[in-house]
C-alpha positions as CSV (number, residue, x, y, z in Angstrom):
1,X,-152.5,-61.5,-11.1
2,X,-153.1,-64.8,-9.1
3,X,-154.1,-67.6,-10.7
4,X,-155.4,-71.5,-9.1
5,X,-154.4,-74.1,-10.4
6,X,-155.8,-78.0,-9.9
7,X,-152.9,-80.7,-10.4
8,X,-154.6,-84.2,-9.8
9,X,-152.4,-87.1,-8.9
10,X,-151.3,-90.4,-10.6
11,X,-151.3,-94.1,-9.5
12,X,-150.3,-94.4,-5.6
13,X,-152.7,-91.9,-4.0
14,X,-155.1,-94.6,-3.6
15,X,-156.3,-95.9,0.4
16,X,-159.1,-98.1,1.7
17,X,-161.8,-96.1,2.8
18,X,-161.0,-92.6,0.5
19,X,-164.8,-91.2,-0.7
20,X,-166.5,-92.3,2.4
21,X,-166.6,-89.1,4.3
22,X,-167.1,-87.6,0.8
23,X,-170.5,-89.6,0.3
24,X,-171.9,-88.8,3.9
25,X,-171.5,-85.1,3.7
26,X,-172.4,-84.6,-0.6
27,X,-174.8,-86.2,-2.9
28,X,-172.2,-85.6,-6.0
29,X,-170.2,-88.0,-4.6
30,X,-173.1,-90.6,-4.4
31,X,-173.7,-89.6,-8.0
32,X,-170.5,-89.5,-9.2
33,X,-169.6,-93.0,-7.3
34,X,-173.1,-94.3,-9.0
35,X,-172.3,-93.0,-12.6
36,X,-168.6,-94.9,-12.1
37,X,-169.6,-97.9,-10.7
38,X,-173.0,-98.0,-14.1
39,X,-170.1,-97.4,-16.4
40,X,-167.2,-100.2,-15.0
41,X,-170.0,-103.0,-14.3
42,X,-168.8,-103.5,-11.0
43,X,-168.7,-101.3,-7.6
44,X,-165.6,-99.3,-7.6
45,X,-167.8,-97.0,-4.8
46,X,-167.3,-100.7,-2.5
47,X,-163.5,-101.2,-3.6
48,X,-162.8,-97.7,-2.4
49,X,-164.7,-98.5,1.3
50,X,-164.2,-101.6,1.8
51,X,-161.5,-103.0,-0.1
52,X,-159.6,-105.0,-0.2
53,X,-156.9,-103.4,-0.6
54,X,-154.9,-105.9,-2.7
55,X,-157.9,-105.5,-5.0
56,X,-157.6,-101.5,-5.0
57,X,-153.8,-101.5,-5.7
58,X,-154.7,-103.4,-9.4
59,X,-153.5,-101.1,-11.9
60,X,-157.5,-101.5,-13.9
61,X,-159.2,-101.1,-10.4
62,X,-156.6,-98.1,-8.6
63,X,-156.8,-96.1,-11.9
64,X,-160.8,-95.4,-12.2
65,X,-161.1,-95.1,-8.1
66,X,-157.9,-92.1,-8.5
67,X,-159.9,-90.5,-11.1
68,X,-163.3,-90.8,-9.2
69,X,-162.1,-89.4,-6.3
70,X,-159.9,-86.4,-8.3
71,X,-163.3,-85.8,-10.3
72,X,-165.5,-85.5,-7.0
73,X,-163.0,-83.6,-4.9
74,X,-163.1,-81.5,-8.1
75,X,-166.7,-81.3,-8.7
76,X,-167.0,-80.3,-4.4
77,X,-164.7,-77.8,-4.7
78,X,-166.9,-76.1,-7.9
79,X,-170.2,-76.3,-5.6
80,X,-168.1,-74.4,-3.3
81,X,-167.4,-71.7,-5.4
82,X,-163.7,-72.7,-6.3
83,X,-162.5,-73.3,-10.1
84,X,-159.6,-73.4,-11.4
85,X,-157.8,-71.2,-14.0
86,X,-155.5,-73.8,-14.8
87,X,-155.7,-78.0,-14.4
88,X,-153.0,-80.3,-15.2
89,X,-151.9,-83.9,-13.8
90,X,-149.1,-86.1,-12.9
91,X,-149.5,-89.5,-15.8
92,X,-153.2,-90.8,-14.8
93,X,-153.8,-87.5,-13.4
94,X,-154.2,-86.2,-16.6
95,X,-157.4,-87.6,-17.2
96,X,-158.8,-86.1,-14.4
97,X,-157.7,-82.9,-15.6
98,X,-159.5,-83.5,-19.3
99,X,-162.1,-83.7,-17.0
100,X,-162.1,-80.8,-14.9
101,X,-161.8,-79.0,-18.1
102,X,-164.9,-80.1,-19.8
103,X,-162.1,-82.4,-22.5
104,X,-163.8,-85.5,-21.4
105,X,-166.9,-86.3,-19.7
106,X,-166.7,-88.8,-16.8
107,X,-168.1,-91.8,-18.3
108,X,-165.8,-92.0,-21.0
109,X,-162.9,-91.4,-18.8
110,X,-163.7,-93.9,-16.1
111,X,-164.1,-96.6,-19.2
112,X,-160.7,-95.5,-20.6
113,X,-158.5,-95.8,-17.5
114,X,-160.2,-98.9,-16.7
115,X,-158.9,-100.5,-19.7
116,X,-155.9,-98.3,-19.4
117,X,-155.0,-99.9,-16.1
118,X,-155.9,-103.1,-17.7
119,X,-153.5,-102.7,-20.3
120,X,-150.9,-102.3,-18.5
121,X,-151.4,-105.2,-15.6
122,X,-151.4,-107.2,-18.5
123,X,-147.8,-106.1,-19.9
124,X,-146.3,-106.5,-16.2
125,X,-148.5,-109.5,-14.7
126,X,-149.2,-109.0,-10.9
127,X,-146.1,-109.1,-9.1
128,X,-143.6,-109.8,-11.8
129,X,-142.6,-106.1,-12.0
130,X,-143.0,-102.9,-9.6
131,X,-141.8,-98.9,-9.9
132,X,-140.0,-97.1,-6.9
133,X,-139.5,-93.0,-6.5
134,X,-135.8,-92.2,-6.5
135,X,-135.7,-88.9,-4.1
136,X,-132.3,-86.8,-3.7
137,X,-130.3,-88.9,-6.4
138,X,-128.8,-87.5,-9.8
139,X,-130.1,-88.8,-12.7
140,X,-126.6,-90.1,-13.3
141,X,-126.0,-92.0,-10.2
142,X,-130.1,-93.4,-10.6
143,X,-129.0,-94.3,-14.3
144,X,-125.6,-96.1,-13.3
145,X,-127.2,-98.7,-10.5
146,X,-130.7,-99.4,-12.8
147,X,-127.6,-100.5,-15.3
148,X,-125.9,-102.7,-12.5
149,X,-129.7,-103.7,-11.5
150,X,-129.9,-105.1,-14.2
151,X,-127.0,-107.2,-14.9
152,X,-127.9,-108.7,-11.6
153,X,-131.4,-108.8,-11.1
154,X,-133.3,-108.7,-14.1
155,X,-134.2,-105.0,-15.8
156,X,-134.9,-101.9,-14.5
157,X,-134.8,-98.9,-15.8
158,X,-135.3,-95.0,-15.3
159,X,-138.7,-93.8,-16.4
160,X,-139.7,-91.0,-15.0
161,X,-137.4,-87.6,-15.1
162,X,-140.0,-85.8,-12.5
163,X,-137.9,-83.2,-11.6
164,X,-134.1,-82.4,-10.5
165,X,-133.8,-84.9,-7.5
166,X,-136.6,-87.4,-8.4
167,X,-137.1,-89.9,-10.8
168,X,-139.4,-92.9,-11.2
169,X,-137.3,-96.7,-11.4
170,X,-139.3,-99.4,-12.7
171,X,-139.0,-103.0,-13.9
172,X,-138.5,-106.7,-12.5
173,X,-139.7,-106.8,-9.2
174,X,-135.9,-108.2,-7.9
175,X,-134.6,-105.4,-10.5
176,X,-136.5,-102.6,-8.5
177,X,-135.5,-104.4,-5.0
178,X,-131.9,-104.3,-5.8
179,X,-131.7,-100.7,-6.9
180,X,-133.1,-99.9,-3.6
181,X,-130.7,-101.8,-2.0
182,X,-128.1,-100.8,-3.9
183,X,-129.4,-97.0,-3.3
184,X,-129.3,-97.9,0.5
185,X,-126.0,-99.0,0.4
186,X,-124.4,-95.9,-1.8
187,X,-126.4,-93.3,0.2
């Protein structure tokens, strides 16, 4: 019994230029790209293209471009004969899986992740905070140095358990930067 499943990805995928080749080869992706840009009030179809990319890495602009691209890339691979059994997704991911499932309908979810992303620019103001993957640590060790971050830095903190070898830091921007360092050092 084989089953597909469709996990779309979360905050970080994003890259000037992603949906071009997309929009010369299949009119969904013009649609799609015309229905997201109608429901945010600007052109997220331009961000993707053109950039910049300081402008695309904007938690309320990277979050509706991630789930525009999952959704066509989705919505291709239907015209092609190729559905899922199963969807799920890593954080913002998951609203492109509501999607793929027939949850949510586009509009709503572009609109939602906008303000999502939004949200939470405003809790962390550009540049005053950041998030870093932890690969091949134990929790224990990651744990221990976000502690002595902290006391030196300014906070950081584990976030993300992912799975058995990777976890997900994030505070302070000098909190984050002095993990790493101190991960450099230990390891």
């Amino acid at each position: 019994m084989n089953k597909l499943a469709f996990v779309f990805p979360g905050q970080g995928a994003q890259a000037v230029g992603m949906g071009k080749d997309f929009c010369e080869q299949y009119e969904v992706a013009k649609k799609l790209f015309k229905e997201a840009d109608e429901a945010l009030g600007y052109s997220i179809k331009d961000m993707c293209f053109e950039g910049p990319a300081e402008d695309l890495k904007l938690t309320a602009n990277t979050q509706p471009a991630i789930l525009t691209m999952s959704v066509i890339a989705n919505e291709i691979l239907k015209e092609h004969g190729i559905q899922p059994d199963v969807v799920g997704g890593h954080s913002l991911g998951e609203y492109s899986a509501l999607v793929a499932a027939d949850v949510m309908n586009f509009q709503d979810a572009v609109l939602l992740v906008h303000k999502r992303g939004q949200f939470m620019q405003e809790a962390v103001p550009v540049g005053q905070g950041g998030m870093a993957a932890i690969i091949g640590l134990s929790d224990e060790v990651i744990v221990d140095a976000c502690a002595k971050a902290t006391e030196k830095a300014g906070e950081v903190q584990a976030v993300n358990f992912n799975c058995p070898g990777q976890t997900v830091i994030a505070g302070t921007t000098a909190g984050v930067e002095l993990h790493g360092q101190a991960r450099r050092k230990c390891c």
